[in-house]
N, C-alpha and C positions, 0 to 999 in steps of 0.2 A: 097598041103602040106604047112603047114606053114613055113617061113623060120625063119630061127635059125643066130643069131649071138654071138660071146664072147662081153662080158665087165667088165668090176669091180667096184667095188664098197669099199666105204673105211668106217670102225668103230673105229675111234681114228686112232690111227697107222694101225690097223691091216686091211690087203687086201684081198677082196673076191670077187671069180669070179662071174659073173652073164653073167648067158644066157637069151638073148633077144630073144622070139620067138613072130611072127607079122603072123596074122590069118586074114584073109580078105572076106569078107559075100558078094559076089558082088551081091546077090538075098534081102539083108535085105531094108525092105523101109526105114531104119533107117538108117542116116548118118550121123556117129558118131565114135570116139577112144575112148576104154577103157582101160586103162593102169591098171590092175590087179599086183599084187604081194608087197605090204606093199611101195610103195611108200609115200615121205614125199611131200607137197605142189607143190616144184619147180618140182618136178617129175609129179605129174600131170597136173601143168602149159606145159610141153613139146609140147602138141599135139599141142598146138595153135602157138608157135615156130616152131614146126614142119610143122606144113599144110603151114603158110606163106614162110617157105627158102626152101620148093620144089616149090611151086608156082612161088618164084620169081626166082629160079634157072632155070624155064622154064622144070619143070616135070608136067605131068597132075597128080594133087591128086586123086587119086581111090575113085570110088563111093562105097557105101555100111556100112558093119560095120564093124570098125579093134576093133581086141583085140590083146591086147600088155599083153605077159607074160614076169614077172621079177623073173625068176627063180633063187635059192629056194623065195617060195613064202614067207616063215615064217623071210624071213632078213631082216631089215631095210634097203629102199634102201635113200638115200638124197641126197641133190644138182640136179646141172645143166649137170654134166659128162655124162647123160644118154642117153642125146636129141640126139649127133651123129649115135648112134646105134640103135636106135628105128627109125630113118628118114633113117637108110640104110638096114632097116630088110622090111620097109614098102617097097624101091622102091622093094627090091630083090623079094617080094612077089606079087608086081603087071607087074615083068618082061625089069624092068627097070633095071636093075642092075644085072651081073652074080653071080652067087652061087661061095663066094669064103670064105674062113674059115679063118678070122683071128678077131682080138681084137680091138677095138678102142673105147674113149673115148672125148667127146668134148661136148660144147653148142652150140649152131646154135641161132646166131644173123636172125631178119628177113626178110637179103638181100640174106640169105645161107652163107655169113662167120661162118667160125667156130672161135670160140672166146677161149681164154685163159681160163682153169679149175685149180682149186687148186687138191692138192696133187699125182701129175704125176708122180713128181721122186717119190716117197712113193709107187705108184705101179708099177712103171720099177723098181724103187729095190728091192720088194719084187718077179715080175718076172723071174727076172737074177736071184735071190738066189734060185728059186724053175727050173730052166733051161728052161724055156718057149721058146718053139720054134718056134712058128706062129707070122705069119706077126703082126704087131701092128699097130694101126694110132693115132696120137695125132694132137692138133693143132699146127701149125704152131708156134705162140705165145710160146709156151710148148719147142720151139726145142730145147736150151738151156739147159734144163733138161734130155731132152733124150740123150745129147751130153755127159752125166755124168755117163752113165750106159754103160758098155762092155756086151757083150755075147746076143743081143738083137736083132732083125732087126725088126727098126722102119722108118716107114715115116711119117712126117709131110706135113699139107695139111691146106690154108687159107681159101676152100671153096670148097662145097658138089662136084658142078660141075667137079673141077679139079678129086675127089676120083673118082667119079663114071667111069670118063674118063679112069682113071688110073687102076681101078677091071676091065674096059673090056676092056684093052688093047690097048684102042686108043693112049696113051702116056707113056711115061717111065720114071721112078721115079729114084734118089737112094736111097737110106737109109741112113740113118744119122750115120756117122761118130765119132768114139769113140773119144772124146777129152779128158777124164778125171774131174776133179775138179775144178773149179776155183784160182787161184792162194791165198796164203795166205798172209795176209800185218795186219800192227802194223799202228794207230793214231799215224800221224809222227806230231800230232799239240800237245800232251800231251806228259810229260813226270818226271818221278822221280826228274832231276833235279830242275824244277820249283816248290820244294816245299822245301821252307824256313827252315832249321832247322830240330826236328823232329826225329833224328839219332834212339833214340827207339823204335818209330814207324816203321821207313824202316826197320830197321834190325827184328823185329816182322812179318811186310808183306812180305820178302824177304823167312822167315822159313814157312809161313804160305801157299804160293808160291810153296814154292820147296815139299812140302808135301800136299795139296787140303786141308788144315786142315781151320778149320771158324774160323772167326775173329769179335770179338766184340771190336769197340774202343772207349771208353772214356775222354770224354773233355771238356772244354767249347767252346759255340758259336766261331768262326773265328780259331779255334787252328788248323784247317787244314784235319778235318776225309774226308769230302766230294773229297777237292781236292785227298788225297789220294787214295781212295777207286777206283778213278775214273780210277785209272792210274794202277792199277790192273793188267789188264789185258794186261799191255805193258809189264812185266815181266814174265806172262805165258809163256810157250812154243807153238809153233806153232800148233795147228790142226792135231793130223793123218790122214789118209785116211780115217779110222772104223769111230774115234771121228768127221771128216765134215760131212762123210755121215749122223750119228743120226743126228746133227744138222739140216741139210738141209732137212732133210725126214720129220722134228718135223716143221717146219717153212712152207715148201710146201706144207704140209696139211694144217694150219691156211691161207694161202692165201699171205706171208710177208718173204718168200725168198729173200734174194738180190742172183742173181745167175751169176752176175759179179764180185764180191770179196768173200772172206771169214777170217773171224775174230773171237777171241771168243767172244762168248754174254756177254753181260752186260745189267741185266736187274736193273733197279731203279725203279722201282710202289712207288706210292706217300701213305704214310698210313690211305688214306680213302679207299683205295680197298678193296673190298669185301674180304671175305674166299676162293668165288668161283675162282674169279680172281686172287688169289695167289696159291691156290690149283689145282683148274678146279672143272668142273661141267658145270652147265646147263642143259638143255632140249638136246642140243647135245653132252656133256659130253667131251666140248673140253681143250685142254692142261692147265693148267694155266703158272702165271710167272715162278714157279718151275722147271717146264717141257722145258719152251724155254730160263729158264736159265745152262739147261743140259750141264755139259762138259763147261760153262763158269762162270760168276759171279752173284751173284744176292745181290744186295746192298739194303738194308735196314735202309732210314736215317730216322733219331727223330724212333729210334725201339721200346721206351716205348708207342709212338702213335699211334702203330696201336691197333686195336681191339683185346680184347685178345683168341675170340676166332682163329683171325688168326693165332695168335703167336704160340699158342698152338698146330694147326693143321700143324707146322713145326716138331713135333719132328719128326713122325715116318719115313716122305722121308729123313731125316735128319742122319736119322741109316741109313733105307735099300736102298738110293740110287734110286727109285723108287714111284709111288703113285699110286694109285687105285681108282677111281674116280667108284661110286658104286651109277646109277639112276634108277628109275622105269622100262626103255627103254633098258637101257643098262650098260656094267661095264666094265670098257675100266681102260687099265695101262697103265702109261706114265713114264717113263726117267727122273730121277730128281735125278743126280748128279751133283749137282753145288756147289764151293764153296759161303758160304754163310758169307757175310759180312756187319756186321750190328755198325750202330752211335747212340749214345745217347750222351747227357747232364749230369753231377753227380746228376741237380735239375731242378726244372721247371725253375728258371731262369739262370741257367747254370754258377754261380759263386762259388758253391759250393766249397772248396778247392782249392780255388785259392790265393794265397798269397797278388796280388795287387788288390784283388775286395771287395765288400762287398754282401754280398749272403743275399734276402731279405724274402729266404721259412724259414718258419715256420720248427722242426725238423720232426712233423707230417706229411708237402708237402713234406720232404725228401724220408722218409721211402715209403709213396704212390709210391711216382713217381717211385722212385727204385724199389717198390714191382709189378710191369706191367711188370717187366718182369722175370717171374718167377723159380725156382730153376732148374727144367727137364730142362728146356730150356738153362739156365747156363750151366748146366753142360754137355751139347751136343759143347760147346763153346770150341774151341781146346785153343786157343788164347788171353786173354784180355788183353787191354795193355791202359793207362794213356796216353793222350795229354796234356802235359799244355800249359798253353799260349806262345803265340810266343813272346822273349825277341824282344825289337827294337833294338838290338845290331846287333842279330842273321836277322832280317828281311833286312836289312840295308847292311850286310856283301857281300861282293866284291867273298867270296869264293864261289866256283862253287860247286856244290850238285854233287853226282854221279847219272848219266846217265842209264835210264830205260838198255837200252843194256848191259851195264857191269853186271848190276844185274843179269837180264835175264841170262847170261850165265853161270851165278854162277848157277841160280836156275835149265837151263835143264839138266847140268850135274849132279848136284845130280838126278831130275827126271828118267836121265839115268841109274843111280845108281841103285833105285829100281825094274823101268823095267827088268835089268837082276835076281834080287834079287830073284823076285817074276813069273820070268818070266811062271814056270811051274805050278803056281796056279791062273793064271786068274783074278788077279788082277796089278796095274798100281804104286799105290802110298802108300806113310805110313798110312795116313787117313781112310783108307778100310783096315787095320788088323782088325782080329780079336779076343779075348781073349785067343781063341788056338793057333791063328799063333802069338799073343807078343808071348808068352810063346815059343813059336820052334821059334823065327829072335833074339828076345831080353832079352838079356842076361846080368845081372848087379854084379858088384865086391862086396865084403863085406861092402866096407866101402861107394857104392852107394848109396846099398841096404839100409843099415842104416838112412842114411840124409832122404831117400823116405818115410821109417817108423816114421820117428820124424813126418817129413811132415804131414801124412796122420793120425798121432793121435792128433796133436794140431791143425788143420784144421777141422779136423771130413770127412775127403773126400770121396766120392763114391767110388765105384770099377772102374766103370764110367768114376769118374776124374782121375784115377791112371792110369784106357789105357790111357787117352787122353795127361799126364804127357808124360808116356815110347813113345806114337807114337810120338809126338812133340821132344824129345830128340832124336831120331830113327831120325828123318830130321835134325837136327841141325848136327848131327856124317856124316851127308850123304854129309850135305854142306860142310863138314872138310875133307870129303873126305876118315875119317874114320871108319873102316868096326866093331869096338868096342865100344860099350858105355861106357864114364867115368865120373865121378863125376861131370866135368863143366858141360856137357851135359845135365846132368839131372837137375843140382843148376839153369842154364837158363830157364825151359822148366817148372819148377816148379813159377818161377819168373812169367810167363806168366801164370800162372791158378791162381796166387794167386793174380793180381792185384787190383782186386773186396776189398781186404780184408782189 
């Protein structure tokens, strides 16, 4: 009978079991592995991994002809995760190995180490969420990640020899031990106060902060976007438990976990990156920057230079929080809520509107350069705000900036704010209303309502910018602490969508 083993198999995020089953011809004059069931290259490189770390583990390879089924046959199966379970489906089939029913995943180096696999925790978390009850094996290298999932009983193992020892009972294992998460920690080398001046910018990144809402900031060369933007994410709030897991589960499939700290992302792509690379895609239709800036920041500096097909292909993760990455092979959705904050120049040479400079574009270079990045995309923009140059008075000054921490604690408490707000609808922050839920949270006096209509008839403004107006004033009332929207509320919030103008 052929023997049968579990393992999985991963399609972007999503986890699928796969049964290994190993068939062995010991009458064929043919001596040879055939690994059948839609495997990708490294999958069928296995066998020759294979025959060498039983050989050197000191197992005799079986003469005759193996067939290796990768059931269901019709899935894509890829990578290296497979090799573990096909080199212990093979000894159980030639009697080397007891019949014993559980899961495991690894590559086999070809001394029989088992070598570290990408996206582990991705499938010990999709196992604990579906209540898997069988033993599991990972490698050693991996145990970190198995130390992050509850409800699980996992062992980890450096080499063939040790499993096989351990299935029949010659030695005794224990399972890996629930530790939880990684601890969360803040870049204690940046901070709010190391940036000169600037006061309506912070208080812009402070609202934009306490609510996930995007930021576009405007300036010339040296006025401070970059250093800002960077320091972002010292103001955040800490990581939930839900919001580390997506991270870690998004980065442990790509192969670039740190799985000794945890921080929010920050991602920066320079703007020669492809569409694919900011989006996703590929032949294996994996995450882009979008995706592994989920749940943290995604900075976009010189934003008129990227291509505009990428620009473009921001709006719609940009609504739904989410992207869908759609290939011949396969169509896989990835996680893409990040706040999203983007630098530009007013001109190509970046003096535009500056009082002490001389700006050397043409009014034609103006118009271009400003026209890259286009209106949908504005007006997805919660936030624009004006840097000017840094005075050398202000650069020079003895006074002390406020401190990423102070802010911060401004910003989780409004966060906290909403969480209860919204608690019963499944959402987190102001930025994810939606034109049904303004309408039931946010509620405006006569004389709001009015100033909002001038607004939106001498502006010409979308419906668009008028949520993006009420959610931005909706954070500003949250940081005051107040559960009512009034008039300064909305006169700031408005201040912020009209900067462009």
């Amino acid at each position: 009978m052929p023997a049968k083993l579990s393992s999985a198999t991963l399609v972007g995020l999503n986890v699928f079991l796969v049964e290994v089953e190993v068939d062995i011809d010991r009458k064929s004059v043919i001596h040879d592995v055939d690994i059948v069931g839609l495997g990708d290259t490294a999958v069928k490189e296995s066998k020759k991994r294979i025959k060498s770390a039983l050989k050197n583990s000191g197992f005799d390879f079986p003469h005759g002809r193996i067939v290796v089924n990768l059931a269901p046959a019709d899935l894509k199966k890829e990578g290296s995760l497979l090799d573990l379970p096909i080199a212990m489906g093979v000894l159980q089939a030639c009697g080397h190995l007891n019949k014993c029913d559980f899961l495991c995943v690894g590559e086999l180096s070809l001394d029989g180490h088992i070598r570290k696999v990408k996206g582990v925790l991705t499938i010990l978390a999709h196992l604990s969420k579906e209540g898997f009850s069988k033993p599991i094996i990972v490698p050693k290298e991996n145990e970190t990640e198995a130390k992050m999932v509850k409800n699980l009983n996992v062992f980890c193992f450096d080499h063939v020899k040790q499993l096989v020892e351990f299935i029949n009972g010659l030695i005794k294992y224990e399972p890996v031990k629930f530790e939880g998460l990684p601890p969360f920690s803040y870049d204690e080398e940046i901070d709010f106060a190391d940036v000169k001046g600037q006061t309506l910018a912070k208080r812009a990144l402070e609202v934009a902060a306490a609510g996930a809402h995007n930021v576009l900031m405007k300036g010339s060369p040296g006025a401070g976007k970059t250093m800002l933007a960077r320091r972002i994410c010292t103001i955040l709030p800490p990581l939930s438990d839900e919001e580390a897991l997506e991270v870690l589960t998004i980065y442990s499939t790509v192969g670039q976990a740190d799985m000794k700290k945890l921080s929010r992302p920050f991602r920066a792509p320079h703007h020669t990156a492809s569409t694919v690379a900011i989006i996703g895609g590929g032949n294996d239709a994996r995450p882009g920057e979008i995706s592994l800036a989920h749940n943290g920041v995604l900075f976009l500096d010189e934003f008129p230079e990227f291509r505009r097909d990428v620009i473009e292909a921001l709006r719609q993760p940009l609504e739904e929080g989410f992207v869908t990455v759609a290939r011949a092979k396969a169509t896989v959705s990835y996680p893409a809520r990040f706040m999203l904050v983007a630098a530009m120049n007013p001109c190509p040479c970046g003096n535009y509107g500056d009082p002490k400079a001389v700006c050397n574009c043409s009014p034609y270079d103006i118009i271009r350069y400003n026209k890259k990045v286009s209106g949908p995309i504005l007006d997805r923009i919660d936030i624009l705000v004006q840097l000017p140059r840094l005075e050398p008075e202000e650069y020079f000054s003895k006074n002390s900036s406020e401190k990423s921490e102070r802010i911060r604690e401004r910003v989780v408490k409004a966060r906290e704010i909403q969480k209860r707000r919204y608690r019963e609808i499944g959402i987190s922050t102001n930025s994810q209303l939606n034109a049904k839920l303004i309408k039931r949270f946010i509620q405006l006096d006569e004389k709001t309502e009015e100033l909002l209509k001038l607004t939106v008839s001498r502006y010409n403004l979308s419906a668009r910018s008028i949520d993006k107006i009420l959610k931005v004033a909706r954070t500003i009332a949250d940081l005051e602490g107040s559960e009512a929207l009034n008039y300064k509320h909305v006169a700031e919030a408005i201040q912020y969508k009209l900067q462009q103008e």
